[in-house]
C-alpha positions in Angstrom: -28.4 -1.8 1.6 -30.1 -3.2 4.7 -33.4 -2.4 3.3 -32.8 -4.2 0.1 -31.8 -7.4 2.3 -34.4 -9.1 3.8 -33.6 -9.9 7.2 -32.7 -5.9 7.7 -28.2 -6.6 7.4 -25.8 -8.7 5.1 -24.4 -10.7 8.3 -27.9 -13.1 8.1 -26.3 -14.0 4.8 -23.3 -15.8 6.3 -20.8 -15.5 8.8 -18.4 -14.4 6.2 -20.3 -11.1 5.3 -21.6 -8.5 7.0 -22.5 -4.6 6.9 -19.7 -3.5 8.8 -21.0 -0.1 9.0 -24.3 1.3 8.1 -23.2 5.1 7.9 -20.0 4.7 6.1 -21.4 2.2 4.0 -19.0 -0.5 4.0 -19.1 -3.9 3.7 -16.9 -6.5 5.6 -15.8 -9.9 4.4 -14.3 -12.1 6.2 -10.5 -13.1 5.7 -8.5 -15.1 7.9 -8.1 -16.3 11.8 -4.6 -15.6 11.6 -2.1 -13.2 10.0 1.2 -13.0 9.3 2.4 -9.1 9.0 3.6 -9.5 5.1 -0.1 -10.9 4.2 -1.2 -9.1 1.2 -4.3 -6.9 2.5 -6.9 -7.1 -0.2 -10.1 -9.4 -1.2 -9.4 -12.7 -2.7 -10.7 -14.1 -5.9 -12.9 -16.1 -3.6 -13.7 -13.5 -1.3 -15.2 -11.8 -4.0 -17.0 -15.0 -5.0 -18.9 -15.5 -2.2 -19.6 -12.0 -2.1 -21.3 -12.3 -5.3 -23.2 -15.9 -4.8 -24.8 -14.0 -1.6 -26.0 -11.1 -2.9 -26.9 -12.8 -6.3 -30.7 -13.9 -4.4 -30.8 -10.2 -3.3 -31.3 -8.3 -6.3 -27.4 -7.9 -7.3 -25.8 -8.5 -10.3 -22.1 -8.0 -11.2 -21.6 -5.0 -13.4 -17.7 -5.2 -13.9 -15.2 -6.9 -12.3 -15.2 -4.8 -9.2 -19.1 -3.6 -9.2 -22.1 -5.0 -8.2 -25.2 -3.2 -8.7 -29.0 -3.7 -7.3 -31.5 -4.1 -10.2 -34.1 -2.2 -8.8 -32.5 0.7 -6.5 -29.1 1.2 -8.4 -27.5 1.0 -5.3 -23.8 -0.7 -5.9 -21.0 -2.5 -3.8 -17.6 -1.2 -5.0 -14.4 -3.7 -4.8 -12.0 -0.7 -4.3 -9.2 -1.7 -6.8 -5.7 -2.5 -5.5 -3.3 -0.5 -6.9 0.1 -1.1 -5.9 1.6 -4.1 -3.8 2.6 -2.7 -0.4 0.1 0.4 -0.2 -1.4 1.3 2.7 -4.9 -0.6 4.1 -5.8 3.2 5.0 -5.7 4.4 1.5 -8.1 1.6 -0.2 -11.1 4.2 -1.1 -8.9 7.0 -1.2 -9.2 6.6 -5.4 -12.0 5.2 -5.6 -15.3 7.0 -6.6 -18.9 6.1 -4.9 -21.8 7.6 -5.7 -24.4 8.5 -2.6 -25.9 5.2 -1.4 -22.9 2.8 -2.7 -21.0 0.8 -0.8 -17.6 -0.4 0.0 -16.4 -3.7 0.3 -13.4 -4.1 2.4 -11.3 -6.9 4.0 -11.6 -6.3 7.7 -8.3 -5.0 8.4 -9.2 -2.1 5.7 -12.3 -1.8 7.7 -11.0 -1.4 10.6 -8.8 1.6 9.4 -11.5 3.3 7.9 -12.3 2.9 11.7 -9.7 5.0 12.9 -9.7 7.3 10.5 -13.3 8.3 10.6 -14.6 8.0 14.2 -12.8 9.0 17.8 -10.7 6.8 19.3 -13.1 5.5 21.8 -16.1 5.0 18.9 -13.1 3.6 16.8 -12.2 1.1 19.5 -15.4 0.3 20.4 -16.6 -0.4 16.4 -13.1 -2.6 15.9 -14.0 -4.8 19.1 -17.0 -5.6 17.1 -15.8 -6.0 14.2 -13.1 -8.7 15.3 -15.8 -10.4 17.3 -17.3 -11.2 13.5 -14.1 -11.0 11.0 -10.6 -10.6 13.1 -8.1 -8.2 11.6 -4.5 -8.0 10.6 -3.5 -5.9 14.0 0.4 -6.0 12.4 -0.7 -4.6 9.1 -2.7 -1.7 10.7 0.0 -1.3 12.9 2.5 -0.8 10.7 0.9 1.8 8.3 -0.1 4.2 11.3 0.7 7.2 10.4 2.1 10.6 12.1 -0.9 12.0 13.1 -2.9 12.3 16.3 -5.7 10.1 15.8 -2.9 7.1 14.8 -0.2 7.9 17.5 -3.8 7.8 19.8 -5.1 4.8 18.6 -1.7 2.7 18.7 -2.5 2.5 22.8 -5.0 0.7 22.1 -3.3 -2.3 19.9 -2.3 -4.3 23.0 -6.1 -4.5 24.2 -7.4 -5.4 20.7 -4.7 -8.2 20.6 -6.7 -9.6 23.7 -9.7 -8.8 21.8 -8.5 -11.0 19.1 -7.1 -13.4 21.0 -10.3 -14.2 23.1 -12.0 -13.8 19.7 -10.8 -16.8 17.4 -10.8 -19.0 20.4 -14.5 -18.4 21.0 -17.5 -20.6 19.7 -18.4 -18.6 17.0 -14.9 -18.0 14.7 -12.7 -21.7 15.7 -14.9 -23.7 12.8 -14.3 -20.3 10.1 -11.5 -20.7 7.2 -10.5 -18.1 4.9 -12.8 -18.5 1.7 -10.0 -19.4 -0.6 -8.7 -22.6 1.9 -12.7 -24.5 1.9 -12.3 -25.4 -1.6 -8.6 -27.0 -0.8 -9.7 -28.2 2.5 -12.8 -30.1 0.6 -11.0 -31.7 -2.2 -8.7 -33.7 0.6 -12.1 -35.7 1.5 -13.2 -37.5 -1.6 -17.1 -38.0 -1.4 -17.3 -41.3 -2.6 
């Protein structure tokens, strides 16, 4: 994917995309400054919107409703579909079927699990400081669907940090100005033009 982009990674795009990880092959898009821990976990109508306007320039065309696909390389960004309200952030590609070179496109907190789940706690910490630095998560959400085994009970120490993290985070320069996609058009319609 980076080397169908032309700056070399999605977050040149805008600060609401980015290529959250180049060897999983995920995709971030932004969400939210703050969460409340019954949000629904899963992309927007206009998440998936701006997804598509941005990589529309690039090559990309939507195939379905949940695929977009690169015209000349074939390589596609998968919208793992949600299946049932209340499942687990950590199971989002668990169904889903990606061919070698696809990618994922996640909400961060679903990003962040594929975090933990795929790289040692240190890496995994490490990759999530960075990725709330660009696209905070839903700490509560992750939080809440840790499961019983050694990487999650690890990984739980580490929630009070990343709350700092976070906190630190959306206070800083580069998130205060961000809204959630869906809230712009809202926010926009209170100030008429003319």
């Amino acid at each position: 994917m980076t080397t169908i982009l032309s700056n070399g990674s999605a977050d040149v795009l805008s600060p609401y995309l980015w290529v959250a990880d180049q060897s999983l092959r995920i995709v971030s898009v932004f969400d939210d400054l703050k969460y409340d821990r019954a949000d629904a976990d899963m992309l927007s109508p206009a998440m998936r919107q701006h997804l598509v306007q941005q990589l529309k320039p690039h090559g990309f065309r939507q195939k379905s409703g949940t695929v977009l696909e690169h015209r000349q390389s074939g390589v596609r960004c998968i919208m793992p579909k949600f299946h049932a309200l209340g499942a687990s952030p950590f199971d989002i590609t668990r169904f889903a079927e990606r061919k070698d070179g696809d990618y994922f496109v996640l909400t961060p907190t679903q990003v962040a699990c594929q975090f933990v789940d795929n790289y040692d706690l240190e890496d995994a910490v490490e990759r999530i400081r960075t990725l709330i630095n660009r696209h905070p998560i839903n700490l509560f959400k992750l939080v809440d669907y840790l499961e019983d085994k050694p990487a999650h009970k690890d990984f739980l120490a580490a929630i009070g940090h990343l709350k700092y993290v976070q906190r630190e985070a959306i206070e800083g320069p580069n998130l205060r100005r961000l809204r959630a996609l869906g809230s712009m058009g809202s926010a926009l319609r209170n100030f008429p033009l003319a």
